[in-house]
Structures are given as structure tokens and as C-alpha cells.
KOLKEDO-706891 format. One line per field, with one value per atom (N, C-alpha, C): x, y, z; residue in three letters; atom name; residue number from 1. Coordinates in steps of 0.1 Angstrom, whole numbers. Last residue first. Layout:
BEGIN
px: c(X | ...)
py: c(Y | ...)
pz: c(Z | ...)
code: c(ALA | ...)
site: c(CA | ...)
pos: c(NUM | ...)
REM end
This chain:
BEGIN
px: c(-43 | -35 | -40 | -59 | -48 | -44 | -84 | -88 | -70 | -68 | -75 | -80 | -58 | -52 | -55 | -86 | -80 | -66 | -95 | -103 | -97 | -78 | -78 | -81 | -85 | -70 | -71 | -114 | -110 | -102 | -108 | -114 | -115 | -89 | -85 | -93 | -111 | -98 | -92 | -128 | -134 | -119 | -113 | -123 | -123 | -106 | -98 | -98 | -131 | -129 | -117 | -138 | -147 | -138 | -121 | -117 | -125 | -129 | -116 | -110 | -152 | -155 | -141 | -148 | -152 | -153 | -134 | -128 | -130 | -156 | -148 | -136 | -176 | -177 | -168 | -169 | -163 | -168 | -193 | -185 | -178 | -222 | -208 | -203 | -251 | -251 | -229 | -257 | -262 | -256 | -251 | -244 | -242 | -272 | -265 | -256 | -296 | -295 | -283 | -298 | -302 | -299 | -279 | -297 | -308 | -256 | -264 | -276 | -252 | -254 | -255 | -261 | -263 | -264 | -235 | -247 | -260 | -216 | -215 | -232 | -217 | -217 | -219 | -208 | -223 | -226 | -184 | -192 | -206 | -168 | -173 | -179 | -170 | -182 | -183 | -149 | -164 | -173 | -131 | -133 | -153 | -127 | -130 | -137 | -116 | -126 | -136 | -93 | -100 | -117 | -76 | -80 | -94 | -71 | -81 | -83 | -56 | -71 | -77 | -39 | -49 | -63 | -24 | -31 | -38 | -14 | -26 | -32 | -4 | -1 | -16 | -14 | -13 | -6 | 1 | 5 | -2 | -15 | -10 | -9 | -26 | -7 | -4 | -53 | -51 | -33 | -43 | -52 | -49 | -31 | -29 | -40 | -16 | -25 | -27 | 8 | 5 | -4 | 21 | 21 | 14 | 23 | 30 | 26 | 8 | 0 | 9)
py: c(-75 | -85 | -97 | -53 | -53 | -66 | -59 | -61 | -56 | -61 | -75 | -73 | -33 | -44 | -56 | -21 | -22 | -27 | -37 | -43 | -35 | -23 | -37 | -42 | 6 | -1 | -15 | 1 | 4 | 5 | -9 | -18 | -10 | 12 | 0 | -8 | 31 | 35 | 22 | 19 | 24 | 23 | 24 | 7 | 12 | 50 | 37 | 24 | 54 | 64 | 50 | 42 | 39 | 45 | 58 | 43 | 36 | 85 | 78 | 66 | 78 | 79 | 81 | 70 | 58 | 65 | 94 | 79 | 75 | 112 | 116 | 103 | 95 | 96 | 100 | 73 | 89 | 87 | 62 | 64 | 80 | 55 | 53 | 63 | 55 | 47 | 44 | 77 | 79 | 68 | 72 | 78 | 79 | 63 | 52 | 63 | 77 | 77 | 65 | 76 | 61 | 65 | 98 | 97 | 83 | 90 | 100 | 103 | 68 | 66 | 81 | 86 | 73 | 71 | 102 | 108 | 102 | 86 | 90 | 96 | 71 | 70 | 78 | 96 | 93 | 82 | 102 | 113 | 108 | 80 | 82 | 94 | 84 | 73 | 75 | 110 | 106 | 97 | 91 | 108 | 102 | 77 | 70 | 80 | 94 | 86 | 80 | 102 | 109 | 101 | 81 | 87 | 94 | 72 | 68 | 72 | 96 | 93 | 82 | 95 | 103 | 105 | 69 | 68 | 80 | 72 | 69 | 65 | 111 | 98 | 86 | 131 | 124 | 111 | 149 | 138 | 134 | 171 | 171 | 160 | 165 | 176 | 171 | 160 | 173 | 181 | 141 | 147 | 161 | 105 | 123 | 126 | 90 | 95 | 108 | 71 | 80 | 82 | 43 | 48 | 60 | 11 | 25 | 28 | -12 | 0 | 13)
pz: c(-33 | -33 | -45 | -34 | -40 | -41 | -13 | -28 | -38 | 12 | 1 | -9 | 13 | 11 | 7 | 14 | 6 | 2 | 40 | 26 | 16 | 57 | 56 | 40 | 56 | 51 | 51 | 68 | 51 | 49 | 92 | 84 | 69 | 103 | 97 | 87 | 100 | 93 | 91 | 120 | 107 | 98 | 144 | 138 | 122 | 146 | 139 | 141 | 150 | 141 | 137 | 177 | 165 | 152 | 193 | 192 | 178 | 191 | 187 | 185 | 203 | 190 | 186 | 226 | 220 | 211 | 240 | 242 | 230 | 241 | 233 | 229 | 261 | 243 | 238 | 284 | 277 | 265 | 287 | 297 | 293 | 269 | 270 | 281 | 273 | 276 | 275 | 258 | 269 | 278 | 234 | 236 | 254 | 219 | 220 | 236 | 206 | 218 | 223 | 178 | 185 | 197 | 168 | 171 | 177 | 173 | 189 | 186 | 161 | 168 | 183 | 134 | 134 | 152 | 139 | 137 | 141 | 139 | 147 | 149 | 109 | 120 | 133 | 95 | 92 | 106 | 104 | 108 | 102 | 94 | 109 | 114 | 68 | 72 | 86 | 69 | 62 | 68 | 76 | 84 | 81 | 56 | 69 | 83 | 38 | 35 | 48 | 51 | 48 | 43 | 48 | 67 | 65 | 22 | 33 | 46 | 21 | 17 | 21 | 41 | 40 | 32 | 25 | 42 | 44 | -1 | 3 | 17 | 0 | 7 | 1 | -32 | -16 | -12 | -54 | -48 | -31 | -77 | -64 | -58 | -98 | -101 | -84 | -98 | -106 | -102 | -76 | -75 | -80 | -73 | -78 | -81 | -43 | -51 | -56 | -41 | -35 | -44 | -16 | -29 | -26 | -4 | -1 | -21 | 0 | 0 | 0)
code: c(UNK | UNK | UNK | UNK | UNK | UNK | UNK | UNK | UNK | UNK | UNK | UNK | UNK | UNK | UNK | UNK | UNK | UNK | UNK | UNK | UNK | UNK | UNK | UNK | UNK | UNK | UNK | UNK | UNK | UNK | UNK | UNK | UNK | UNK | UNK | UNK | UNK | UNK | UNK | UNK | UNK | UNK | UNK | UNK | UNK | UNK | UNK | UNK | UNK | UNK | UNK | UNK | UNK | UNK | UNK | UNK | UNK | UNK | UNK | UNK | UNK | UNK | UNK | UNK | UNK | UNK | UNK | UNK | UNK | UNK | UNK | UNK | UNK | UNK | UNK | UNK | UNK | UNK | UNK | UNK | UNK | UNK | UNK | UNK | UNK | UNK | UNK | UNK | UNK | UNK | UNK | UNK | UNK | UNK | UNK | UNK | UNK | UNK | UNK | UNK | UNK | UNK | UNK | UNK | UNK | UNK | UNK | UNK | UNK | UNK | UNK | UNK | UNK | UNK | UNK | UNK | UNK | UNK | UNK | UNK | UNK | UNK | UNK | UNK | UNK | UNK | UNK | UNK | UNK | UNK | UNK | UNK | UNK | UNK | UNK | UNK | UNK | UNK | UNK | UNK | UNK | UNK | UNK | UNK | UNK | UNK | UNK | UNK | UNK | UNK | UNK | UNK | UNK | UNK | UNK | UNK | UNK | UNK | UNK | UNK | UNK | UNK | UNK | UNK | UNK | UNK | UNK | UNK | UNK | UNK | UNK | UNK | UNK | UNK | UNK | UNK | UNK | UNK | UNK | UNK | UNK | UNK | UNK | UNK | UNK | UNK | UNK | UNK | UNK | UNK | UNK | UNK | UNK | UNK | UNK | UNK | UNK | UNK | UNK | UNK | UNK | UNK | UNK | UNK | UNK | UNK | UNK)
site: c(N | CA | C | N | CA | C | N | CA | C | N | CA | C | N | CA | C | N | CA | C | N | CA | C | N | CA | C | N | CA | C | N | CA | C | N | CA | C | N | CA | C | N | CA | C | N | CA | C | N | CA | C | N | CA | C | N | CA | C | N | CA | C | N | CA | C | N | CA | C | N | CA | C | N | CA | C | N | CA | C | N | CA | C | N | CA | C | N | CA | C | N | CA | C | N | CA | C | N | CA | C | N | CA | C | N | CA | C | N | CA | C | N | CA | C | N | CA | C | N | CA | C | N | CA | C | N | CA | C | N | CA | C | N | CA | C | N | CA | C | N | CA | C | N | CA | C | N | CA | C | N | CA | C | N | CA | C | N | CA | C | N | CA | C | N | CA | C | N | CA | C | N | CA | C | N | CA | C | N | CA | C | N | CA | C | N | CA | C | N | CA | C | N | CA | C | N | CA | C | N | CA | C | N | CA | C | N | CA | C | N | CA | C | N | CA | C | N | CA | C | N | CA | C | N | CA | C | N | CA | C | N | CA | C | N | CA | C | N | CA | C)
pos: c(69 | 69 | 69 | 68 | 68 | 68 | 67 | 67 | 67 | 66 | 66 | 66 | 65 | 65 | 65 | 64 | 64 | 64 | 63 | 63 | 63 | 62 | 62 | 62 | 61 | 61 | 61 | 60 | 60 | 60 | 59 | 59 | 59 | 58 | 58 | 58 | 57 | 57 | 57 | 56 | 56 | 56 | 55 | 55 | 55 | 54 | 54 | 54 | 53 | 53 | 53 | 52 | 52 | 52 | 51 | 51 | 51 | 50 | 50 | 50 | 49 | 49 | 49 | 48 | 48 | 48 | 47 | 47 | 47 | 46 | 46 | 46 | 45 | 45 | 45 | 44 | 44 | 44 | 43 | 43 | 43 | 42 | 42 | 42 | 41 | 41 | 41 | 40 | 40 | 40 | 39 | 39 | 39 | 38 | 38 | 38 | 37 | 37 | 37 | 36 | 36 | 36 | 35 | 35 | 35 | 34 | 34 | 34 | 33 | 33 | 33 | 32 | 32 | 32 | 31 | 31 | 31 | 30 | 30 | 30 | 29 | 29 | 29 | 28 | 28 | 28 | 27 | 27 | 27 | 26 | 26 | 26 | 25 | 25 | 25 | 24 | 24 | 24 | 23 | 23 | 23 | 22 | 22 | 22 | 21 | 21 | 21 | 20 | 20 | 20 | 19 | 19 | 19 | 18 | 18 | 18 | 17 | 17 | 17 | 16 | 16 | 16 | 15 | 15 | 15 | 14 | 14 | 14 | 13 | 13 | 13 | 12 | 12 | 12 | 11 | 11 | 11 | 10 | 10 | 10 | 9 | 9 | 9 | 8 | 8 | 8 | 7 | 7 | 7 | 6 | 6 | 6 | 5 | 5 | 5 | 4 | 4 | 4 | 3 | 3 | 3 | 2 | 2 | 2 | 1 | 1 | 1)
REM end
């Protein structure tokens, strides 16, 4: 996965785009879960949505390492 992505001349890393990507799904998440009232029920939120944020980020570096291989 070392490589980088071009966007109109400009080289990203591809770990910010998928950070970036992952940013994304964990803010439809998150949304998701303080309209389910989940929230009420964790200790530190600011904790578990750092811990959700790189659930997310691995599980989309994972599945794009198995769709390279």
C-alpha cells in the first residue's frame, strides 16, 4: 500500500485518503449513533469515537489491502 495519489498535479499519501474517507463514514456514524440515543449509555464519548474512528480507518486499510492482493 506505499504509494500515493494524484489529484489534478497534487500527490497524496494513500493513508490520508483513506483517513479521509474514513473521516467521512465516521461522521455518518456517529450521527447514526447519537440519534439512536446510544451515547447515553458510554462512559467517555470523546474515548469511543476515537476508538470507532480507527475501527473504521482499519477496516478500510484492511479491505483495501485484500482487494490489492
Amino acid at each position: 500500500m506505499i504509494g500515493e495519489a494524484s489529484f489534478y498535479g497534487l500527490f497524496f499519501p494513500w493513508l490520508m485518503v483513506l483517513a479521509m474517507a474514513a473521516l467521512g463514514l465516521f461522521w455518518m456514524v456517529r450521527r447514526l449513533l447519537a440519534l439512536g440515543g446510544f451515547y447515553r449509555w458510554v462512559w467517555h464519548p470523546a474515548l469511543f469515537d476515537i476508538a470507532v474512528y480507527f475501527l473504521i480507518l482499519y477496516g478500510i486499510t484492511y479491505a483495501t489491502y485484500l482487494l490489492q492482493r
